[in-house]
C-alpha positions as CSV (number, residue, x, y, z in Angstrom):
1,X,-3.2,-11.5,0.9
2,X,-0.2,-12.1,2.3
3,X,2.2,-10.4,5.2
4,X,3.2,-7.0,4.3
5,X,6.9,-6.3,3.6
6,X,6.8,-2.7,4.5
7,X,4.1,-0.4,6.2
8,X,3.9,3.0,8.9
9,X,4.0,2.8,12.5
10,X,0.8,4.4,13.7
11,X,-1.3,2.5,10.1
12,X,-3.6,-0.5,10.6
13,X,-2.4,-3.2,9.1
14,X,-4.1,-6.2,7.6
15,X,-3.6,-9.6,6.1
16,X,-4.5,-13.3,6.0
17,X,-2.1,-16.2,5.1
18,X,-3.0,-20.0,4.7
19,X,-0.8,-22.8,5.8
20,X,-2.4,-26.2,4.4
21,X,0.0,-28.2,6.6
22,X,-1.2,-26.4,10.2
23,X,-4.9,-25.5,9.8
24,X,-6.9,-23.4,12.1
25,X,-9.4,-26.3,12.2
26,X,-6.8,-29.1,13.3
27,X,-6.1,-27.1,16.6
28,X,-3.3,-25.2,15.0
29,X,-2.9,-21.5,16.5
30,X,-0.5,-19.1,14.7
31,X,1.5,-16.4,16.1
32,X,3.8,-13.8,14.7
33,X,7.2,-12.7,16.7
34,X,8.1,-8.9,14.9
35,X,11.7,-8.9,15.7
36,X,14.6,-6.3,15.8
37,X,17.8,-5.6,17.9
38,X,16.2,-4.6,21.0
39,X,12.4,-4.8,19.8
40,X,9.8,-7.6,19.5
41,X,6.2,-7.3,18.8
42,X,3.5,-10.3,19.5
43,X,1.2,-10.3,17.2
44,X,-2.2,-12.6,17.7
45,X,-4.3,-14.0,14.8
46,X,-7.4,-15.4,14.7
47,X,-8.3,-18.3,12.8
48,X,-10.9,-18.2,10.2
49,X,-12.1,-21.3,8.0
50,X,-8.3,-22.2,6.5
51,X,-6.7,-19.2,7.0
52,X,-5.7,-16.8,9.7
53,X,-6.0,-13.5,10.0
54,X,-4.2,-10.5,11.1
55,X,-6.0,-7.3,12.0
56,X,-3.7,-4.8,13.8
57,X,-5.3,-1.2,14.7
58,X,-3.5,1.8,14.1
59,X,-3.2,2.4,18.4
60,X,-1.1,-1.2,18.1
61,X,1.7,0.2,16.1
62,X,1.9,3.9,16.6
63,X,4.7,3.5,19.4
64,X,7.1,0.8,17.3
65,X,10.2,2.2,16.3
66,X,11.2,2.4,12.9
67,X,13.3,0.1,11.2
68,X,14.1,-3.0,9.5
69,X,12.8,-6.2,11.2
70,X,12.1,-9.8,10.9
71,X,8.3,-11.0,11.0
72,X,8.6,-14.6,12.3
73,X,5.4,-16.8,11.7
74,X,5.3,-19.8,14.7
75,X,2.4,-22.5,14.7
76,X,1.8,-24.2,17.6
77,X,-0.7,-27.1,18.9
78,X,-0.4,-28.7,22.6
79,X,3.7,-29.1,22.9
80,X,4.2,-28.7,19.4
81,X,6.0,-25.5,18.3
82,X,7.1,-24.8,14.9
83,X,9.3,-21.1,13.5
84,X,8.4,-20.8,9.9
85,X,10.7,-18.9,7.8
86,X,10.9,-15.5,8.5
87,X,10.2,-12.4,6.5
88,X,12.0,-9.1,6.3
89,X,9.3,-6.4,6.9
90,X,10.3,-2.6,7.3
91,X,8.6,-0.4,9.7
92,X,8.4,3.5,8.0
93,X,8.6,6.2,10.4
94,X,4.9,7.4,12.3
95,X,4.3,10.8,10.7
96,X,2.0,11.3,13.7
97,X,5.0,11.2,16.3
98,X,6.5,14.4,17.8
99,X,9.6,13.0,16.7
100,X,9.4,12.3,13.1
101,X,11.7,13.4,10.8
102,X,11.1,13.2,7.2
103,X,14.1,13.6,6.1
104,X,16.6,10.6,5.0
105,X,20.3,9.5,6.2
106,X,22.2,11.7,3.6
107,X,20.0,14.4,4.1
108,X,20.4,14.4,8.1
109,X,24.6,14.1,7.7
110,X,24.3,17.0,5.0
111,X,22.7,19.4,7.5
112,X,24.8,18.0,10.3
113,X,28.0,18.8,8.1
114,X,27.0,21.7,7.7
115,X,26.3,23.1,10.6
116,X,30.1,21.5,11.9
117,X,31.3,23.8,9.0
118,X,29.7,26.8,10.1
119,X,30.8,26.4,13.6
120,X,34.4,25.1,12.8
121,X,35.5,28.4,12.3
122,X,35.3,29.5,15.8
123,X,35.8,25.7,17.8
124,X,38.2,22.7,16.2
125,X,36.9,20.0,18.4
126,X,33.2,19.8,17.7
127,X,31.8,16.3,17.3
128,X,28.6,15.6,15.6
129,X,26.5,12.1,16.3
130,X,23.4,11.5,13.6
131,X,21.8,8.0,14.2
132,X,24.5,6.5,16.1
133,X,27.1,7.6,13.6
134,X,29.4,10.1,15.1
135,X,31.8,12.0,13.2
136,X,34.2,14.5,14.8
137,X,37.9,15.9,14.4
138,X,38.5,15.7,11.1
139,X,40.3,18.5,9.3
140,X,38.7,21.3,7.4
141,X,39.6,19.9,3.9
142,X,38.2,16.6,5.1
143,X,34.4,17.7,6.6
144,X,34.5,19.7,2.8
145,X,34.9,16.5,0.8
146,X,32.2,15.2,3.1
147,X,29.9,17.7,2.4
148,X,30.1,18.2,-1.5
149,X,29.7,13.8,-1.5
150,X,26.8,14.6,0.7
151,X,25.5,17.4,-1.2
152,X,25.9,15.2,-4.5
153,X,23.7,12.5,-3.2
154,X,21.2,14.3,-1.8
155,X,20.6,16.3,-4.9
156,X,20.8,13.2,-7.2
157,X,17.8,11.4,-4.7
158,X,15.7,15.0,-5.0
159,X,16.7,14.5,-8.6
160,X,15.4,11.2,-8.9
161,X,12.5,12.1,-6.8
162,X,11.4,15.1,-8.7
163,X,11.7,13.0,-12.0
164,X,9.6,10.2,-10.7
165,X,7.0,13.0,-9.5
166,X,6.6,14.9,-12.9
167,X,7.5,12.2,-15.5
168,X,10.3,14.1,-17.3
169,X,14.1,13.8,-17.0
170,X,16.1,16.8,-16.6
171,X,17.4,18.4,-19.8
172,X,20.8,19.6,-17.8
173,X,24.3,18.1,-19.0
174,X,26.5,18.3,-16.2
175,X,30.2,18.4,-17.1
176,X,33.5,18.7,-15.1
177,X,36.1,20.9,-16.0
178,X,39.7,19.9,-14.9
């Protein structure tokens, strides 16, 4: 088994990797660096025969933060360090967390759009931030394109979804009419 490349904040999380040129037995100890703008995780293994081993319980990643990080594997032995190359691992949202939100990008921007629409009616200088991404003072015509894009992707990944899920394509033709 080798490092995961994706798994959920708040899941244990297991694996094992063998590196012929550092073993456990030579006095080699590895350690793995989980890396991200503004996060980093240690993560201890334990040596075992010729390979080491990772165990992390589920109360060691429920508080990381979602997102896309690098796992970097470093061996060391007396004064000897050495980073092997990293690997991209994503970290899923906990479903456990107060403040997890199943939804995905487009959808969030959709319902954000939205609600700018409804309310741009009554105030012109509304602003609206969704993960880090603000969008404000645009004109009506403009947060309408935005939201039939938005709408249009969001119903072609529930599309996708549902097809996946059931095992049959949709039978609709969609056409435009000019």
């Amino acid at each position: 088994m080798t490092e995961p490349r994706k798994f959920i904040a708040g899941d244990s999380v297991r694996w094992s990797r063998s590196l012929p040129d550092y073993p456990p037995a030579d006095g080699w100890a590895l350690e793995y660096k989980l890396v991200s703008l503004g996060q980093s995780h240690t993560i201890a293994t334990t040596g075992a025969g010729t390979e080491y081993q990772v165990s992390l319980a589920s109360a060691d990643t429920e508080s990381w933060a979602a997102g896309d990080y690098h796992l970097v594997p470093m061996v060391s032995k007396d004064t000897d360090r050495h980073s092997l190359d990293p690997i991209r691992v994503v970290v899923k949202p906990n479903p456990a967390s107060a403040s997890y939100d199943p939804r995905n990008f487009d959808e969030k921007v959709l319902a954000e759009l939205e609600s700018l629409l409804q309310k741009k009616a009554t105030a012109d200088k509304q602003t609206v931030t969704v993960e880090g991404q603000t969008v404000g003072r645009y004109t009506w015509a403009e947060l309408q394109a935005a939201e039939k894009y938005f709408r249009g992707r969001v119903n072609r990944q529930r599309r996708l979804e549902r097809e996946k899920r059931t095992g049959r394509k949709s039978n609709r033709v969609l056409a435009r009419v000019k």
